[in-house]
C-alpha positions in Angstrom: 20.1 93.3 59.9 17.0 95.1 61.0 15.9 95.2 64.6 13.3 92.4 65.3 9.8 93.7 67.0 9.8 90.3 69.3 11.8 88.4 70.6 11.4 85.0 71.6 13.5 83.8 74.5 14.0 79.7 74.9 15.6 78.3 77.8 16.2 75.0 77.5 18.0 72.7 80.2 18.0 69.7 78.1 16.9 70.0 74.4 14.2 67.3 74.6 11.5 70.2 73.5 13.4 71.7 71.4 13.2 70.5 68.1 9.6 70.7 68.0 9.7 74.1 69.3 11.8 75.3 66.6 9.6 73.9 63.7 6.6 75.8 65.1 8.7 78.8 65.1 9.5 78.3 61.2 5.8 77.9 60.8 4.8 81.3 61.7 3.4 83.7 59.2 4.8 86.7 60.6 8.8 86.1 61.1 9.3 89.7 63.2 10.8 88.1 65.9 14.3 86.8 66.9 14.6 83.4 68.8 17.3 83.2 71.6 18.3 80.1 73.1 19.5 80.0 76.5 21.1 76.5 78.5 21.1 76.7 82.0 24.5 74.5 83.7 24.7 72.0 81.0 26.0 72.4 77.2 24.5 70.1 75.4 25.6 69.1 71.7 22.4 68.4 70.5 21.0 72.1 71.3 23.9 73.9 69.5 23.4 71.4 66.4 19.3 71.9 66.4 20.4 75.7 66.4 22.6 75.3 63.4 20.2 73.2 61.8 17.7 76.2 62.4 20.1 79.0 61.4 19.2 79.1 57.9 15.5 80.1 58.9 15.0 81.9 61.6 16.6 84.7 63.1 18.2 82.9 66.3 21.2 82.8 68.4 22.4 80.4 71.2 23.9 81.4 74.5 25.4 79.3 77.7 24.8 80.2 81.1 27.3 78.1 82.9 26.0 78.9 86.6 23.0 76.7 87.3 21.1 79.0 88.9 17.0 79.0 88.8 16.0 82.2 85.8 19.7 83.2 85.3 19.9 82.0 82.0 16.7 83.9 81.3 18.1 87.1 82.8 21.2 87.1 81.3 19.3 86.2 77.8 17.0 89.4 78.2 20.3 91.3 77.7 20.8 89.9 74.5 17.6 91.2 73.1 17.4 93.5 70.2 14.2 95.0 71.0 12.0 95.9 73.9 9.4 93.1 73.8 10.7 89.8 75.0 
């Protein structure tokens, strides 16, 4: 897979946004980009299956952060970025 020029970092406590977040993703004209989703101290259900729904177009991945700490998820999720720009 080639490297992605953006990517788009999510995180998400509760998935209540989500969704609709997702859609306007797969809306975009110019798909360059990778989405990561990050949950901060709680592992919800309905985030990993809105990411599997998602899977088949965009370029995402999900990841868990199980200490709830304030910007850890997003700090551990800039490690998972392919490219500079996040």
């Amino acid at each position: 897979m080639a490297v992605k020029y953006l990517s788009i970092v999510i995180p998400t406590y509760r998935q209540r946004y989500l969704e609709d977040t997702l859609k306007s993703l797969e809306r975009q004209n110019n798909r360059n980009f990778e989405v990561i989703v990050v949950e901060n101290g709680y592992c919800s259900e309905a985030t990993q299956k809105a990411v599997q729904e998602h899977r088949g177009n965009l370029d995402i991945s999900w990841y868990f952060e199980p200490l709830h700490f304030r910007f850890a998820h997003f700090l551990t999720s800039l490690g998972k970025c392919s490219k500079l720009w996040a």
